[in-house]
N, C-alpha and C positions, 0 to 999 in steps of 0.2 A: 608133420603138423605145421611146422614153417613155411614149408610150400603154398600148405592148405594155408594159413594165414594171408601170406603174401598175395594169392591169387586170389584172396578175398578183399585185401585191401585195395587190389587195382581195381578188381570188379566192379567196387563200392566208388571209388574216383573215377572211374569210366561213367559209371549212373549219376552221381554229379554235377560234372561237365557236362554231360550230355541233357539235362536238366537247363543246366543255364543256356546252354546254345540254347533250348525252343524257346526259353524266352526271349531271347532275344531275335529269334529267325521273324524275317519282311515277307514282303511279297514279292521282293526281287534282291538282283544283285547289291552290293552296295556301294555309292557312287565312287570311294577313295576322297583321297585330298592330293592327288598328284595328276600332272596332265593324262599320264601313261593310263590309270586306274579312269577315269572320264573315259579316253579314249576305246578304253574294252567295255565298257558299260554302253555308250553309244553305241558300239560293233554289235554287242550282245543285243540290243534294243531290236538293232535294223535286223539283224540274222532270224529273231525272235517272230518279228511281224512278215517278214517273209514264210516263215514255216508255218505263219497263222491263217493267210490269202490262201498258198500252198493245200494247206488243211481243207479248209473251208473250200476250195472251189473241188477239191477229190473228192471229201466224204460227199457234199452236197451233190456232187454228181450221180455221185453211188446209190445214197438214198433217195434220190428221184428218181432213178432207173428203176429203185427197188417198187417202189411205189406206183407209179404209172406205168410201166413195162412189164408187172405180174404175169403170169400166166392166167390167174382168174381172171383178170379182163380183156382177154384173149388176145394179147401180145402173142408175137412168132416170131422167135430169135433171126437175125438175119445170118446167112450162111454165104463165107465168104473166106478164102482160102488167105490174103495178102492184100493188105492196103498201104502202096506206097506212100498216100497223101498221111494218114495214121502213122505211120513209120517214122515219119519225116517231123512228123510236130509235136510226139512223143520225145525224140532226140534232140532235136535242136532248141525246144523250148527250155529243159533240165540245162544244156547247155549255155543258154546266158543266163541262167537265172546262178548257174556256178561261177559267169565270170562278175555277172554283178555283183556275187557275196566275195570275191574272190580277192578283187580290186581292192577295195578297205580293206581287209583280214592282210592283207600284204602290206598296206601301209603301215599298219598298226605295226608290224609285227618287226619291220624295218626300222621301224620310231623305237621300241621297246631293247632291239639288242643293238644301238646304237650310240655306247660308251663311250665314246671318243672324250679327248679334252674336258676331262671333270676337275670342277676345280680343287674339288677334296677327293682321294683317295685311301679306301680302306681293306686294308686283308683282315676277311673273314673266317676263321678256322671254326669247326666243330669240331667237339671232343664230346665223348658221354660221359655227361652228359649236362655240359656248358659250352658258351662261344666263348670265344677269344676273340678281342677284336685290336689292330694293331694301325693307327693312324700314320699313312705313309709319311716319310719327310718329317714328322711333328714329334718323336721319339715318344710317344705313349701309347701303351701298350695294357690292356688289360681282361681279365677275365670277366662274365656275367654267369650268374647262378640264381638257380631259384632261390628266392627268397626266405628268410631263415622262418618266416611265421607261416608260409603254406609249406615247407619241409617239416616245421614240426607237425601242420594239422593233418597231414596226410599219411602218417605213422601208426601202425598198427596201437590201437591202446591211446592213443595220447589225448589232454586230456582238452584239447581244444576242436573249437567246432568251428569246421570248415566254414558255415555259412558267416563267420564274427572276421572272417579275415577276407579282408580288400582285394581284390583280384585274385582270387586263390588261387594259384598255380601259374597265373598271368602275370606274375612281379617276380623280378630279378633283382640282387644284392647291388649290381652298376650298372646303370641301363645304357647303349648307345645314345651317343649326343652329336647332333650335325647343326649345322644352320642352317636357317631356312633361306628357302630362295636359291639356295646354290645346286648347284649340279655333282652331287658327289657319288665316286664310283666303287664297286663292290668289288673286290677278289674273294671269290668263294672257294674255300677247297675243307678237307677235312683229316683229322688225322691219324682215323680208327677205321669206322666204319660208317657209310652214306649217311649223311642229312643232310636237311633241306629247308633252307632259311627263308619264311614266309610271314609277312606282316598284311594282310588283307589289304590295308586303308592304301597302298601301295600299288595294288593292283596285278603284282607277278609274284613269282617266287621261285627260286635256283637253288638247283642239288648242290651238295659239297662234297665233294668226291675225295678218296687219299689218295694222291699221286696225279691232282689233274686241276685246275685254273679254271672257274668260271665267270663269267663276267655279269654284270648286273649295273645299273643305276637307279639312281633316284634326284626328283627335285621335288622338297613339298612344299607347297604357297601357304601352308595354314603351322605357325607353330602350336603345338600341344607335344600330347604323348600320345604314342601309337602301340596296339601289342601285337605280336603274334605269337608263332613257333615252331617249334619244329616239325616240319610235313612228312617226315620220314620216317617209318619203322626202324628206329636205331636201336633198339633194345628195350632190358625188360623198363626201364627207367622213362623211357620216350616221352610220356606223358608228363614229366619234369621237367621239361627244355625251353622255358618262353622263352617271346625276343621283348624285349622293351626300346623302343626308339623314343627319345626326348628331341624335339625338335625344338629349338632355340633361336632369339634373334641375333643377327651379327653380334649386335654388343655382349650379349647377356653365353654368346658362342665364343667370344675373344676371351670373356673373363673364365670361363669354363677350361678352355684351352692350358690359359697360363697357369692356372692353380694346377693342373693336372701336370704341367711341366715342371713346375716348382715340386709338387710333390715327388716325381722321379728321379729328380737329382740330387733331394734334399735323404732319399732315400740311400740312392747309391754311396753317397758321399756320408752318410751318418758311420758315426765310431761304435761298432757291433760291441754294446757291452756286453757282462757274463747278467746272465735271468736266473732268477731265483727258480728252481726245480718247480716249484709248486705253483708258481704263476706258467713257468712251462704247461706245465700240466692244463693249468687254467685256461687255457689260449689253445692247448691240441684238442679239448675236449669238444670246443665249437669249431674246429677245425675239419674234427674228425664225423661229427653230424653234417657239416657241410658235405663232405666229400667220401666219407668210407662208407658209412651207412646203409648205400643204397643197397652195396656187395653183404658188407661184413655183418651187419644190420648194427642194432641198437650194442646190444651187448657183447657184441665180439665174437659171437656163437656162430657166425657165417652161417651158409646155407650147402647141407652134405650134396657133396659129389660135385658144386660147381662152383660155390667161392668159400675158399678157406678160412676157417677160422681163428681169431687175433687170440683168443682166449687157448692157452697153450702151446701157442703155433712153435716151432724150434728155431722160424725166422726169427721171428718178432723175442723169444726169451734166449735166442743163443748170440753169435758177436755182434755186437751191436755193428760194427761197420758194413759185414752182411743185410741188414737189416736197409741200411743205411740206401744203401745202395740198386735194394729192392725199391723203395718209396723214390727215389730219385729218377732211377731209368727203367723202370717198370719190370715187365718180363714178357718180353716176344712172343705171341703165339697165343698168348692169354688175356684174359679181361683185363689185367692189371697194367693201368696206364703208369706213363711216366708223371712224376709231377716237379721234377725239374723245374721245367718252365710255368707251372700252375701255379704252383706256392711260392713266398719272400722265402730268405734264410730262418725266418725267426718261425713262419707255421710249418717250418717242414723241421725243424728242432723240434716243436710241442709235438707237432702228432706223433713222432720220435719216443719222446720222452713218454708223453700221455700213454702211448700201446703198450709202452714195456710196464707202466708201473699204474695200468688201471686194466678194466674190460676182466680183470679173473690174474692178471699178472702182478706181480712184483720182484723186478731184476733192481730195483734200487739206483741205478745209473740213469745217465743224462745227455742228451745232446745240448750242445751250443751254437745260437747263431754263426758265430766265427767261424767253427767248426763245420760247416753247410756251405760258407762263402769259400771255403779255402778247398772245397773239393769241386766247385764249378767252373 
């Protein structure tokens, strides 16, 4: 019956999305706000009216033959074994009409993987089912997740409607932030299973691979916010993955910067007090909606034979440091990511504490920030 739930719920956000696309679809491509994105649009254009001359001078040919050449009007096929002059203008015409599309589509394509000297640098990781994005040289580093108002609308039962929430499925909790005008470069890789990091307005989009380095750039002349998401079949989750890019100006990108640097230090360097169990709790519960959910679902009930259940589990109610340990470095082989590096000290204490002593549990103990920092 879970199953059936589940495959009903995605069905239901598959007809959704696919609703708002038509309203949204043109009559063409769409131009971007980057040179890269112009320049496939232009290619697209010229390849477009070539295949259209192309069209129009074949069929027209075809249906004139058909017409005037009938047999009712007493046409007589001509009979003729090889015509080298036919041979000859059949191939070589296809032939420059291949090097004339051939020539652009080689420029572009030269221009597009052509990363060199960026003056921002970012590694991109995929995880399922969020980015990580980690600003080279600049020490910040953070996660992006869908958004906490289209993660609740999107939930079996719940009691909000998709249509009342702002980019449903299109908004993430941190979006990417670059400035405009600059040339900043992508490292794409991923650290589970293939996806593929696509923002339309942008013009490209590159796989993330585990075990491999892709490259990418971008420069955009217009600040705003841009979306996209994930192009990939990563899982059953996939349709949960946007990108959000906030593009900023120098100024308004320097003060973004330092707050962001100010916060990481003020982070590192803060004195881990003891949390009151119950505000633990308080902080794992939206912790655990963020991030466990999508496996273990709402209640802790998981889903039989593919993701385990928190509600009774012998990890989750037996030594806590086992437990501990599983939410930390995951377990090989299986869905279960590591969150080590996903979560602070403090939400990997709540969700800690929240599984043992909510969802169907009560082990009465507790993890502590401190406790999380002294085992990393």
């Amino acid at each position: 019956m879970n199953k059936l739930k589940q495959l009903c719920a995605g069905g239901a956000a598959l007809t959704f999305m696919s609703s708002i696309a038509r309203a949204d679809y043109g009559l063409n491509l769409p131009v971007g706000v980057t040179e890269t994105s112009r320049q496939v649009y232009d290619l697209h254009m010229l390849i477009l009216w070539v295949c259209v001359v192309i069209g129009v001078i074949v069929f027209g040919a075809m249906i004139y033959s058909m017409i005037y050449h009938r047999k009712s009007r007493g046409a007589v096929a001509s009979q003729f074994h090889e015509s080298m002059t036919a041979e000859l203008v059949w191939t070589v015409i296809p032939f420059i009409i291949l090097i004339v599309m051939a020539i652009p589509a080689t420029t572009v394509l030269i221009d597009m993987h052509d990363s060199s000297e960026p003056d921002l640098q970012i590694k991109v990781t995929g995880y399922q089912w969020k980015w990580r994005y980690e600003y080279i040289g600049e020490d910040v580093d953070f996660f992006s997740t869908l958004d906490a108002a289209s993660n609740e609308a999107r939930r079996v039962g719940s009691d909000i409607d998709p249509a009342t929430v702002d980019n449903y499925l299109l908004n993430v909790d941190k979006p990417l932030v670059i400035p405009v005008g600059k040339k900043v470069g992508f490292l794409l890789t991923a650290s589970d299973v293939i996806h593929s990091w696509w923002v339309p307005d942008f013009g490209w989009k590159k796989d993330a691979i585990p075990g491999f380095i892709n490259e990418a750039w971008v420069k955009v002349d217009e600040p705003g916010v841009y979306r996209g998401q994930c192009a990939e079949l990563c899982g059953r989750d996939h349709g949960f993955m946007p990108i959000v890019v906030e593009v900023k100006s120098e100024a308004d990108y320097a003060t973004w910067l330092a707050e962001q640097k100010a916060g990481s230090t003020a982070e590192k360097t803060a004195v881990i007090e003891e949390i009151d169990p119950l505000e633990l709790k308080n902080i794992g519960k939206k912790v655990y909606t963020a991030n466990c959910v999508a496996c273990h679902l709402q209640k802790g009930e998981g889903v039989a034979g593919i993701y385990p259940a928190i509600t009774g589990s012998a990890i989750v109610t037996g030594d806590i440091n086992q437990h501990v340990d599983l939410v930390m470095n995951g377990k090989p082989g299986t869905a279960m990511a590591a969150f080590k590096d996903q979560l602070s000290d403090t939400e990997l204490a709540a969700i800690i504490t929240y599984q043992r002593n909510s969802l169907g549990n009560k082990v009465g103990d507790a993890m502590q920030p401190i406790d999380i920092a002294a085992l990393r």
